[in-house]
C-alpha positions as CSV (number, residue, x, y, z in Angstrom):
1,X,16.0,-28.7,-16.9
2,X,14.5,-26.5,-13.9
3,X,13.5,-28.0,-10.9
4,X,10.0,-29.5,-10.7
5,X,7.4,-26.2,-8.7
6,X,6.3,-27.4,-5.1
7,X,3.7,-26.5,-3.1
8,X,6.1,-24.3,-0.9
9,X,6.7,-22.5,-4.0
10,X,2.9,-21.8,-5.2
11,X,2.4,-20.3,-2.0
12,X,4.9,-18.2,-1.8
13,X,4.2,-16.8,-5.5
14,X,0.6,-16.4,-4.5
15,X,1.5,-14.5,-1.0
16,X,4.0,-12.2,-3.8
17,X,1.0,-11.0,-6.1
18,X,-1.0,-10.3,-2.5
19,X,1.5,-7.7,-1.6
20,X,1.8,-6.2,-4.8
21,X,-2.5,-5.9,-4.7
22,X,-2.1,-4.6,-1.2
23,X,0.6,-1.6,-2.7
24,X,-1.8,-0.6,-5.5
25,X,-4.9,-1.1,-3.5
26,X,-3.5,1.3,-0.4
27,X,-1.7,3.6,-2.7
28,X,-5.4,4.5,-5.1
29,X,-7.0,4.6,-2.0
30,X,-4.5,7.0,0.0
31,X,-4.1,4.4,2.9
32,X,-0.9,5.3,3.6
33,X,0.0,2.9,6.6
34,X,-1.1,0.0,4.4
35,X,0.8,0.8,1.5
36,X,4.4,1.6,3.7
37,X,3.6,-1.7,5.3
38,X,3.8,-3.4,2.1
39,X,7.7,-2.8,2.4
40,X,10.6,-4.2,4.4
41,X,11.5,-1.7,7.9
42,X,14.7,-0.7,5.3
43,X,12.6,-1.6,1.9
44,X,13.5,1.0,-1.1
45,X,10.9,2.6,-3.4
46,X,12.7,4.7,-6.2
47,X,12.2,5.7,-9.3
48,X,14.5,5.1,-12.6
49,X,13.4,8.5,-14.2
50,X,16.2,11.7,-14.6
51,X,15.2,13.6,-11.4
52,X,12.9,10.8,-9.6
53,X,12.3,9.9,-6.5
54,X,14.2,7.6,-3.6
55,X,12.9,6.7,-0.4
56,X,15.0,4.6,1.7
57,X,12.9,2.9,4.3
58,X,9.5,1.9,5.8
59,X,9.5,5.5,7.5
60,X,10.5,7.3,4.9
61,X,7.6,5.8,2.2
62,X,5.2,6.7,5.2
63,X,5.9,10.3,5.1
64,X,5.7,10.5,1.4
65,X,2.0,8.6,1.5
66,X,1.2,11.1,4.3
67,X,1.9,14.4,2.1
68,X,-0.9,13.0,-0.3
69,X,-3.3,13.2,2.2
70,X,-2.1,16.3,4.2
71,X,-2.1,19.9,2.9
72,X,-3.6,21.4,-0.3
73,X,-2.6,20.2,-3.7
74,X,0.9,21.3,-5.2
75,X,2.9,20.4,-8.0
76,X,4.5,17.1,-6.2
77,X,0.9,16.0,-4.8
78,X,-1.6,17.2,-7.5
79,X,-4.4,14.9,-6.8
80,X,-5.8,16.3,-10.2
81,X,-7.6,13.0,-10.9
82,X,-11.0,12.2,-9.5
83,X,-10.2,8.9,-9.5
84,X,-6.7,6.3,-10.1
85,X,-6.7,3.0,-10.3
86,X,-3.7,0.6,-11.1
87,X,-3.7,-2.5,-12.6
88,X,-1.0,-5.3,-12.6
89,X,-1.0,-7.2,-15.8
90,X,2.1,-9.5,-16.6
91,X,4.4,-10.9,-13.9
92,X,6.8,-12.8,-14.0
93,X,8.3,-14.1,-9.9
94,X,11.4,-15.7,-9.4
95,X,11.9,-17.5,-6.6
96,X,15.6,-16.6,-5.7
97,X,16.0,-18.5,-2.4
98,X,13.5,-19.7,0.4
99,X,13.0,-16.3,2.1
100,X,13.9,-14.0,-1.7
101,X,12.5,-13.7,-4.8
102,X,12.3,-10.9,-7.6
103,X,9.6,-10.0,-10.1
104,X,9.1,-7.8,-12.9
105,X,5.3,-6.9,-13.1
106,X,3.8,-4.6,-16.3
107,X,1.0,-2.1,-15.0
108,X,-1.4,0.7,-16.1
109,X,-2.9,3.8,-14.6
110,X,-6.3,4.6,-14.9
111,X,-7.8,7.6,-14.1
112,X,-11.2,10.1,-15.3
113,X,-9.1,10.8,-18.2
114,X,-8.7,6.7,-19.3
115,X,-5.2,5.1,-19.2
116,X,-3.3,7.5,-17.8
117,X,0.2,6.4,-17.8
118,X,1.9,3.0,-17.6
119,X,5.7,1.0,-17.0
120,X,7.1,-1.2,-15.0
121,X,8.0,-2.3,-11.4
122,X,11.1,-4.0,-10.9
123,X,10.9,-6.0,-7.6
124,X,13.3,-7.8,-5.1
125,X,11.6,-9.1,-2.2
126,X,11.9,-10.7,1.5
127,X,9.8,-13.2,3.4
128,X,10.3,-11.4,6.9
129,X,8.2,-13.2,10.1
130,X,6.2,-14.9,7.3
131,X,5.2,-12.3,5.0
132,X,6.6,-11.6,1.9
133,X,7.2,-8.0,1.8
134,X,9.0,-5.3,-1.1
135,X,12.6,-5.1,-0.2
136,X,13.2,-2.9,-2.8
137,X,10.9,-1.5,-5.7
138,X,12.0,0.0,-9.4
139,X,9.1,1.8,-11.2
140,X,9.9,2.6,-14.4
141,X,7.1,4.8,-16.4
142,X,7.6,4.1,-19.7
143,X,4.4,6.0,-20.9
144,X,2.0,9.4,-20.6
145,X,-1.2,10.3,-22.2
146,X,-1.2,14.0,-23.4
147,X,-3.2,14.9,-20.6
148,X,-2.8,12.5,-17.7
149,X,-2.7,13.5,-14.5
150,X,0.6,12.4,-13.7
151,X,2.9,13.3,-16.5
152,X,6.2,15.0,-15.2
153,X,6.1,18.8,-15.1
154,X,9.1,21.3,-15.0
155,X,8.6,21.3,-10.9
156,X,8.6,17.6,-10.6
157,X,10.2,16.0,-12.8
158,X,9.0,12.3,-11.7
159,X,6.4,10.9,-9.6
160,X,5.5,7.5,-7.8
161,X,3.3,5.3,-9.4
């Protein structure tokens, strides 16, 4: 029998799903400060794809953002799509202790060309000062359209989502 959910526990859930709306509403809208504050100072973002991607702090996420907005398009910052927007659809938070928790949240890509690509992200997170923040992030892309913007090319093999 699991213990009975408290208030306490609601809240926290509920300040969860905020930070993962905050990721995806920074990251579609290239605000990159936003989105690398969405992460622990040593919070991980990596991908589970053969040649992905691993960044390995707050800092290092911020520089990544940044190169979508600096410099012309290239093969590891397209920006092909006139328009992305993710979606979160099932998650499922675990409450691992009073200031931890992990999730496991589906999501799909949209972009001018319809769904685009979707996966999952594999969570572990941190209450730090009061806000729950992404200690560590898994995104797994388990699916491309034929043409979406993102699919993995010989020159980049993965991408962030």
């Amino acid at each position: 029998m699991t213990a009975p959910t408290t208030l306490e526990d609601l809240l926290a859930r509920e300040a969860i799903r905020d930070t993962m709306a905050k990721y995806n509403h920074s990251g579609d809208s290239l605000r990159a400060e936003d989105f690398a504050a969405c992460f622990t100072e040593d919070g991980i973002l990596e991908s589970t794809q053969e040649h992905g991607f691993r960044y390995a702090s707050r800092a290092e996420i911020l520089a990544w953002q940044n190169s979508w907005r600096s410099g012309p398009p290239s093969a590891e910052t397209p920006r092909g799509a006139k328009f992305v927007r993710h979606n979160l659809t099932t998650s499922r938070i675990e409450l691992t202790g009073p200031d931890s928790a992990k999730a496991r949240t589906y999501w799909v890509v949209m972009t001018d060309v319809g769904p685009d690509h979707c996966g999952v992200y594999t969570d572990l997170f941190r209450k730090v000062d009061g806000e729950w923040l992404i200690a560590h992030r898994k995104v797994r892309t388990e699916w491309f359209t034929e043409n979406s913007h993102f699919r993995p090319t010989a020159e980049v093999a993965t991408r962030a989502t």
